[in-house]
C-alpha positions in Angstrom: 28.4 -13.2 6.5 27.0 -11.3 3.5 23.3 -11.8 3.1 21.1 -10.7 0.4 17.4 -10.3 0.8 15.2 -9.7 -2.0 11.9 -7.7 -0.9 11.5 -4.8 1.3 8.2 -6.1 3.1 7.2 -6.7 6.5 9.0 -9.8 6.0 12.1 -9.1 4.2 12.5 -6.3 6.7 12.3 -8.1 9.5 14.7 -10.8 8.4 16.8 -7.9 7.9 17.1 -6.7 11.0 17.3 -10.1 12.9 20.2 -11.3 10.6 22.0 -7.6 11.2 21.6 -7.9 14.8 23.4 -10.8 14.8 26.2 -9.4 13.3 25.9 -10.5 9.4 25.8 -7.7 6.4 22.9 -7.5 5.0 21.4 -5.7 1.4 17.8 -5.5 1.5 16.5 -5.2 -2.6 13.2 -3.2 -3.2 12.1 -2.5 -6.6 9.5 -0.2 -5.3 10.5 3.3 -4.1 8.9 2.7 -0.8 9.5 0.3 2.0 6.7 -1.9 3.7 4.8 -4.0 0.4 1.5 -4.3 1.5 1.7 -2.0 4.3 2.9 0.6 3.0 2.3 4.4 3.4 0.4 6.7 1.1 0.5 11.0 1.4 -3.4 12.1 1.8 -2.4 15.5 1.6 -2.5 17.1 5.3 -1.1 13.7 6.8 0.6 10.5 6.1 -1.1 7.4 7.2 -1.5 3.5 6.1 -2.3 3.1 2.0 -4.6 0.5 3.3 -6.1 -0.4 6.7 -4.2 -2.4 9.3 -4.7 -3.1 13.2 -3.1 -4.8 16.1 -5.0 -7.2 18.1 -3.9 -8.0 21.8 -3.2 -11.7 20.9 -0.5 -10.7 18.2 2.2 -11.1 20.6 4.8 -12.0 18.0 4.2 -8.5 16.3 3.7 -6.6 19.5 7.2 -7.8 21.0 8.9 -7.2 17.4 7.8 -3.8 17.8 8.5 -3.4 21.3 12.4 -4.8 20.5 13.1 -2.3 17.7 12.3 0.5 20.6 8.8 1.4 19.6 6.7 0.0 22.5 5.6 3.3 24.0 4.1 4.3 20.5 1.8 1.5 20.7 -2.0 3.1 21.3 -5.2 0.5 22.6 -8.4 1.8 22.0 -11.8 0.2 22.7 -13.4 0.8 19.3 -17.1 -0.5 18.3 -18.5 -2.7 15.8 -21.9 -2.2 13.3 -23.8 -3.7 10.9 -25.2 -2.8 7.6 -28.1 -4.6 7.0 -31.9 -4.1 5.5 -31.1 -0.7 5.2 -30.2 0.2 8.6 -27.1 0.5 10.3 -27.2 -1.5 13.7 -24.6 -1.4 16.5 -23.5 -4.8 17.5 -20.6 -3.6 20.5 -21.9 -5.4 23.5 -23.7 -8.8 24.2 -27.1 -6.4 25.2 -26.8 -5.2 21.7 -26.1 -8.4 20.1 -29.4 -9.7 21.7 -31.1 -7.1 20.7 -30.0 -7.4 16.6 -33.3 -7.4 15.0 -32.7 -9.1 11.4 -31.9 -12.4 13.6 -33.9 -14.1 15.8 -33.3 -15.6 18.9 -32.2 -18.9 17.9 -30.2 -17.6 15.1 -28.4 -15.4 17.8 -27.2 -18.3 20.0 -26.4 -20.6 17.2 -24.5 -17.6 15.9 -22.5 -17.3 18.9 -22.6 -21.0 19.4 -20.4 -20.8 15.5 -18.2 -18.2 16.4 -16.8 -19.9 19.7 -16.5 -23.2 18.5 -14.6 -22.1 15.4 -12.4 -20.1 17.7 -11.7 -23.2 19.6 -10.9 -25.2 16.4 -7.2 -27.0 16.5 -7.2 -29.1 13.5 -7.6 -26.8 10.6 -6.7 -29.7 8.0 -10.1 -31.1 7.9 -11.7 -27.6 7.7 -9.8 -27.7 4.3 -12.2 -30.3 2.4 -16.0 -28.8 3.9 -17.4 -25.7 1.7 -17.6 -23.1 3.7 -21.1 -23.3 2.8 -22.1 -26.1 4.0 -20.1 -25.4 7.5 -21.5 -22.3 8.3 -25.2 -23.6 7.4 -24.8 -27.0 9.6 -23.4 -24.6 12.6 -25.5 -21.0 12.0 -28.6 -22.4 10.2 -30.3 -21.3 7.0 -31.6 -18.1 8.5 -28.3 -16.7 10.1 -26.5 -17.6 6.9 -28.4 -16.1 4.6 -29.2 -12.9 6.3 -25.6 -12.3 7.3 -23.0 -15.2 6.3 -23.7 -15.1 2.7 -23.0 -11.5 2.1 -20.5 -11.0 4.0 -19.1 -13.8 1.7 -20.2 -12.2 -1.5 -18.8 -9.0 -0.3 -15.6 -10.7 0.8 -14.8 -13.0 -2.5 -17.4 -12.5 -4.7 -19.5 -15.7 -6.0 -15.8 -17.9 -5.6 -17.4 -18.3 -2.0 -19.0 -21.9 -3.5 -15.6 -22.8 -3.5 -13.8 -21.7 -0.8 -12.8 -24.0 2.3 -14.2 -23.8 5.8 -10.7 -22.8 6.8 -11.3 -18.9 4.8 -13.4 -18.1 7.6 -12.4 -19.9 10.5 -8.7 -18.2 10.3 -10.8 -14.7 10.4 -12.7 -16.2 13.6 -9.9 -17.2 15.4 -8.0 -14.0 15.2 -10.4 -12.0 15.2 -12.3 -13.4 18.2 -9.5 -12.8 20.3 -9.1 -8.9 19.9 -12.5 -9.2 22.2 -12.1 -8.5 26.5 -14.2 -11.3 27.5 -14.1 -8.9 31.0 -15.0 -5.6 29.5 -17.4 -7.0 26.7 -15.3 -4.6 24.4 -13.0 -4.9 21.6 -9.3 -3.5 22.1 -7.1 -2.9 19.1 -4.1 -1.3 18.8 -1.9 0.6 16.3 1.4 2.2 16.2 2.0 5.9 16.3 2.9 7.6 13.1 1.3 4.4 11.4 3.6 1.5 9.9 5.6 4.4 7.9 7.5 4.2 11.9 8.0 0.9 11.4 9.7 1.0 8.5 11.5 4.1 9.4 12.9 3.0 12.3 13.7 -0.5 10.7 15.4 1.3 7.9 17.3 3.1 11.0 18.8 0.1 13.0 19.3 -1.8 9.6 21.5 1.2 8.6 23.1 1.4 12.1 24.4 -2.3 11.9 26.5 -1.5 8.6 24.0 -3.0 6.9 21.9 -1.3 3.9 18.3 -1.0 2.4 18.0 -0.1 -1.5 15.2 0.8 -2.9 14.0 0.8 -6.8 16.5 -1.9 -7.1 15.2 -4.6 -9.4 16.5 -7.9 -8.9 16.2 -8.9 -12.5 18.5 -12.5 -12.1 19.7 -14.9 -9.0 22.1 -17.8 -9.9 24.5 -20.2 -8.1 28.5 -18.6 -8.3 30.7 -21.9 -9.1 32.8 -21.2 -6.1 30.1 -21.0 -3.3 27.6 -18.3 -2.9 24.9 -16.7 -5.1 24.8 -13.5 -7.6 22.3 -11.0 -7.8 22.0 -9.1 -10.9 19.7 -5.9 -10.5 19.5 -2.5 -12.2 22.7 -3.8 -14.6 24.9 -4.9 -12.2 25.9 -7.9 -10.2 27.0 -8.7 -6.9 28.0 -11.8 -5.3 26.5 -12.9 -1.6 27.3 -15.5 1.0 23.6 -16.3 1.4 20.4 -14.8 -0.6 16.8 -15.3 1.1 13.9 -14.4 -1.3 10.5 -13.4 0.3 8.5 -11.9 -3.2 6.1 -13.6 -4.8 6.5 -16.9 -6.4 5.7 -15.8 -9.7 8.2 -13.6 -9.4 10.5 -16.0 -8.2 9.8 -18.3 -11.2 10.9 -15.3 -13.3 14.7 -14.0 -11.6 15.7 -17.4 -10.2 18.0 -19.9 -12.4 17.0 -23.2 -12.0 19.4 -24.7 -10.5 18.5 -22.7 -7.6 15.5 -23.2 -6.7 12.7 -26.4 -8.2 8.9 -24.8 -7.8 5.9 -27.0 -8.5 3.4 -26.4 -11.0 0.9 -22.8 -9.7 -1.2 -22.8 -11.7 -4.0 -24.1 -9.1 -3.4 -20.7 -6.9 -5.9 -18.3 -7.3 -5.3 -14.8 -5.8 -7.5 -12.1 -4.2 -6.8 -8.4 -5.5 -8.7 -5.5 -3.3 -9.4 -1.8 -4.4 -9.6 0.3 -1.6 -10.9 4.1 -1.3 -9.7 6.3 1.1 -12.1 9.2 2.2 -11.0 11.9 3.8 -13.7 14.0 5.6 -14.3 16.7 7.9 -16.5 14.4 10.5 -16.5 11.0 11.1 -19.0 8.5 9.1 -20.1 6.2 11.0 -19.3 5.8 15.4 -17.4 2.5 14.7 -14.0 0.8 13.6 -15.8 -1.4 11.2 -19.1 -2.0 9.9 -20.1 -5.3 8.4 -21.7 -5.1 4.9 -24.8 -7.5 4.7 -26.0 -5.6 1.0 -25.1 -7.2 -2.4 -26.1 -3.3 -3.5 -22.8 -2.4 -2.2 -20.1 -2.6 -3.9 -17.4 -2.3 -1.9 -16.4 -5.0 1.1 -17.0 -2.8 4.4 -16.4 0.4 6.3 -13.4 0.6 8.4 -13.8 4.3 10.3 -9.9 4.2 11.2 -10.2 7.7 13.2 -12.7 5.4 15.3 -9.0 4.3 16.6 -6.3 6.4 15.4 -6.3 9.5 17.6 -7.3 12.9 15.2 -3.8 14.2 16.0 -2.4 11.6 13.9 -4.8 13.2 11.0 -4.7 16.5 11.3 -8.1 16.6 12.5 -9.5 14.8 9.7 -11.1 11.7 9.3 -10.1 8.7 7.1 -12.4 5.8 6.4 -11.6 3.0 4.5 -14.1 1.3 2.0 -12.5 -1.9 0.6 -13.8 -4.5 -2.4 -11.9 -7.8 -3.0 -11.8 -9.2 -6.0 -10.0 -12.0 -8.3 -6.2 -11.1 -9.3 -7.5 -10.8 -12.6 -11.0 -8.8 -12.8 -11.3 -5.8 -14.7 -12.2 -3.6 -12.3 -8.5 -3.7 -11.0 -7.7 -2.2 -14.9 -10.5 0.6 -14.3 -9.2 4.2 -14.1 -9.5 6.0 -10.3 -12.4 8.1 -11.4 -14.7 5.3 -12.5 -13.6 3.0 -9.2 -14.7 6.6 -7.6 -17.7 6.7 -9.3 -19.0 3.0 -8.4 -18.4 3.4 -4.7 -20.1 6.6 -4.6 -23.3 4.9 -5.6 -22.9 2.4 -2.6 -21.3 5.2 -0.5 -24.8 7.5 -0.8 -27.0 4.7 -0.3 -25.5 4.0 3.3 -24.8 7.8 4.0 -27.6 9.9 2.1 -26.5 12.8 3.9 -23.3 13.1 2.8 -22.2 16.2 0.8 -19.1 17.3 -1.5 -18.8 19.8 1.6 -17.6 16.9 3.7 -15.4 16.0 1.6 -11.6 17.0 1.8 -10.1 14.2 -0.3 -10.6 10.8 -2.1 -7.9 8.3 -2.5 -7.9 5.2 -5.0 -5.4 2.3 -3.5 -5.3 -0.7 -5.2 -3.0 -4.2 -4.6 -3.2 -6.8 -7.7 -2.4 -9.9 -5.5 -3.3 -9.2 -2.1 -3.4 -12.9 -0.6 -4.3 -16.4 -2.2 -8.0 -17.4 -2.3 -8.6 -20.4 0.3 -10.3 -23.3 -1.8 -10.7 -26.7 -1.1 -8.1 -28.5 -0.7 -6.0 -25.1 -0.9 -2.7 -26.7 1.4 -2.1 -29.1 -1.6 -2.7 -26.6 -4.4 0.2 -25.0 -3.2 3.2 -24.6 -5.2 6.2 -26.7 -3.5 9.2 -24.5 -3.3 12.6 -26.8 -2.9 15.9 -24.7 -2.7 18.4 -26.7 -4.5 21.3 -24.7 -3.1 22.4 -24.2 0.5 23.1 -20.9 0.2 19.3 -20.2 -1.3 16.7 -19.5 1.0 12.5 -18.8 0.5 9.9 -17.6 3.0 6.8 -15.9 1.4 3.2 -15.6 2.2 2.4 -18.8 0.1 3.5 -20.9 2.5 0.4 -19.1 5.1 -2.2 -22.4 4.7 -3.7 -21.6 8.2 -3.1 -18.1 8.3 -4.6 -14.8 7.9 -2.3 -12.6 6.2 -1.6 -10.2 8.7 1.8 -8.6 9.8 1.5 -11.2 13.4 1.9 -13.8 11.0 4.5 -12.5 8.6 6.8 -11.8 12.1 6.1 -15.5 13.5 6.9 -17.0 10.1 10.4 -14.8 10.1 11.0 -16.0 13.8 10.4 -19.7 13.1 12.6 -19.1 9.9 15.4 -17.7 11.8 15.5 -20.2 14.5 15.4 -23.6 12.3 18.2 -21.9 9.9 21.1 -21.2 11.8 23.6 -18.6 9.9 
């Protein structure tokens, strides 16, 4: 069978090579130059690594055995990496339960019923009801006023901004159950994993066994119309031409979709309740590492970016020519200005947060400083968010979607985009 897929994502990708394996001929259509959406690479100069920051957790089993199945399993590195926190001025290592106990700007009681909200959300099954509690008023019934306010609350500025008055309970009990699970219960430490060479051998080696099959990836192709052929099938028109298809699954954005698909295709719901999340993200390059951990928790409205991620805390320096990269993210509404600012003023800005956590820091340090930016980086969880969702109905059997808007329980995360494909692949038989 001849199947078109329309974006060259994590997800279009990976329907790709599933469909090819099974013998069908597929065209993947990119309209960027690169491969990988989201996770895509970016050339820092001596090395090429992640644009922005990803990891592997132990529990993502459905991205670990992709991985494994397109023959990269023995690039897969686990690390023990630790965790900090920026808060009053002071950076404070939170790595271990001693250390945890010992975190001054709580007190005791605000340290177990910490814990106490951590584990139960982790335990949490029915994430519908989640959807209609502020995630105010959850975490201050389950943390108390103290906890929350010296820690919950920025952490939700810093994470979307004042829209944290109306975001769900679910926003940060999907972060709590994946993220809880990347801790060794036995060890007391935190293992998290990457792949060697970053996701650019991911897509390399997708792009390899997509090939292989007689199938074939194009990038810069820009799918500018899909409509129903009168005698079965559908046509793609991109770049000026058109070709027909047996099948066409789209996995862009449904704005996009609303754009390039006739309507006899496809009927899609009113969106205009969707919010998105854009995120800036500047990548430092330096000479010695920042801070001793993988991540460091911001807990400062001075700051104005999200949090540190010190990725050569796990990536091994031969993967960065000795350097260091560190990550400082800001998320932010699909539609602030600050996504329109220039790289030198979004340079500027994070300097002024960067100094005031790392004083010492001089232009000798520096090697490099990298401005990455994604307008719609994942939908902003209100209340109510599952039925705010646009409703997608393919009026044609030979029309298929699967995008992140369907992800109401999900953090978007490549674990999730595999799982999604998998479940896709299995309930429609080609």
């Amino acid at each position: 069978m001849n199947i078109g897929v329309i974006g060259g994502g994590m997800m279009g990708l990976a329907l790709a090579y599933r469909l090819s394996q099974q013998g069908h001929k597929i065209t993947v259509f990119e309209s960027n130059k690169q491969l990988g959406g989201l996770t895509t690479h970016h050339d820092y100069g001596p090395f090429v690594w992640d644009r922005f920051y990803h990891v592997i957790l132990p529990s993502d089993t459905y991205l670990i055995n992709f991985i494994k199945e397109i023959g990269l399993g023995e690039q897969l590195r686990w690390r023990s990496t630790l965790t900090g926190c920026y808060i009053d001025e002071k950076l404070y290592s939170i790595s271990n339960s001693v250390e945890f106990l010992r975190f001054p700007p709580l007190t005791f009681i605000g340290k177990l019923r910490l814990a106490i909200t951590l584990l139960y959300g982790s335990k949490i099954k029915n994430w519908r009801r989640l959807e209609t509690i502020p995630v105010e008023d959850w975490l201050l019934k389950l943390s108390g006023k103290n906890t929350y306010e010296k820690l919950w609350k920025p952490l939700l500025l810093a994470k979307v901004g004042e829209n944290y008055k109306r975001v769900s309970a679910v926003f940060i009990w999907s972060y709590i159950k994946r993220l809880f699970s990347a801790r060794d219960s036995s060890l007391h430490k935190e293992q998290l994993g990457y792949v060697a060479g970053g996701y650019k051998s991911v897509f390399d080696q997708l792009d390899k066994l997509i090939s292989a099959s007689g199938s074939q990836i194009r990038t810069g192709a820009k799918v500018e119309y899909i409509a129903p052929c009168l005698q079965g099938g559908v046509w793609v028109e991109h770049n000026g031409e058109k070709e027909h298809f047996d099948k066409v699954i789209f996995t862009g954005p449904v704005n996009i979709l609303q754009q390039v698909a006739a309507p006899e295709l496809v009927n899609i719901s009113a969106t205009d309740g969707v919010e998105y999340l854009g995120v800036i993200c500047m990548a430092l390059i330096t000479r010695k590492a920042l801070v001793p951990y993988y991540i460091v928790n911001l807990a400062d409205q001075r700051i104005p970016f999200t949090g540190v991620l010190g990725m050569s805390n796990l990536v091994s320096l031969q993967e960065t020519a000795g350097l260091h990269i560190t990550y400082f993210p800001k998320y932010v509404s699909a539609d602030d200005p600050l996504l329109q600012q220039s790289d030198d003023e979004v340079r500027k800005l994070f300097f002024r947060g960067l100094r005031l956590i790392f004083p010492e820091i001089t232009t000798d340090d520096i090697v490099a400083v990298h401005i990455n930016r994604a307008a719609k980086m994942q939908p902003l969880q209100v209340l109510n968010y599952s039925s705010l969702v646009p409703k997608v109905v393919t009026e044609h059997n030979d029309f298929f979607v699967l995008n992140n808007s369907q992800f109401v329980n999900d953090t978007l995360n490549n674990n999730t985009v595999v799982k999604h494909v998998d479940n896709f692949i299995n309930k429609n038989l080609f």
